[in-house]
C-alpha positions, -999 to 999 in steps of 0.1 A, spaced: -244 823 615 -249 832 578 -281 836 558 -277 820 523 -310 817 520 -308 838 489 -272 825 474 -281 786 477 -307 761 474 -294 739 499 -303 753 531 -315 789 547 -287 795 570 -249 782 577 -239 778 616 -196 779 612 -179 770 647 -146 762 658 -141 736 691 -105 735 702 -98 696 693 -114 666 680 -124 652 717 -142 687 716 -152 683 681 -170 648 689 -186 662 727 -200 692 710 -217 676 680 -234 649 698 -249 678 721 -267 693 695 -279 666 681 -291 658 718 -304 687 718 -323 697 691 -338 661 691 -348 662 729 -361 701 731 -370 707 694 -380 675 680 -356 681 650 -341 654 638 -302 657 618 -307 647 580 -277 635 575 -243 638 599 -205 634 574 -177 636 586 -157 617 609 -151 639 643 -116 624 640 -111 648 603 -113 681 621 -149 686 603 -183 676 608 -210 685 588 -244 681 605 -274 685 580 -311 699 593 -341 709 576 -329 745 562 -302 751 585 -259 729 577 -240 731 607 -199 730 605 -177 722 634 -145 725 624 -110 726 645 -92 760 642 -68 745 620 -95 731 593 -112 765 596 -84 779 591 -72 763 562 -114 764 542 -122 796 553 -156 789 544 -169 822 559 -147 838 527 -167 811 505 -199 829 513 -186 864 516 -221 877 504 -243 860 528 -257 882 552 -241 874 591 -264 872 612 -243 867 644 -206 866 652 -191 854 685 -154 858 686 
């Protein structure tokens, strides 16, 4: 989890996760959306990406979620993108 509050205007904080495959991709993307809808009342802006690309992007207010298979995180490195955000937790 990043805070780019101060970098960007488009959201406070980046969530970067990798699932193993797409199956997991798909599974894990509908949970939080479950989730945060059912527990939190927060709805997801917008949802891109087709869980079939190896990337979803799940928009909420302040906070972009990426799921990504090891091989598209691999390959965008977006935690290198935003090397001067602060990290505000890493699970490895």
């Amino acid at each position: 989890m990043l805070d780019i509050q101060h970098l960007s205007p488009i959201a406070d904080f980046f969530v970067i996760a990798s699932v193993d495959n797409v199956r997991q991709l798909r599974a894990t993307a509908d949970a939080i959306d479950h989730d945060l809808r059912e527990h939190a009342s927060i709805r997801v802006i917008r949802r891109e990406g087709p869980p079939d690309s190896g990337w979803v992007v799940m928009d909420y207010p302040g906070v972009l979620i990426h799921l990504m298979t090891e091989e598209q995180r691999d390959f965008y490195r977006l935690e290198n993108l935003w090397a001067d955000a602060h990290r505000l937790l890493v699970i490895q």
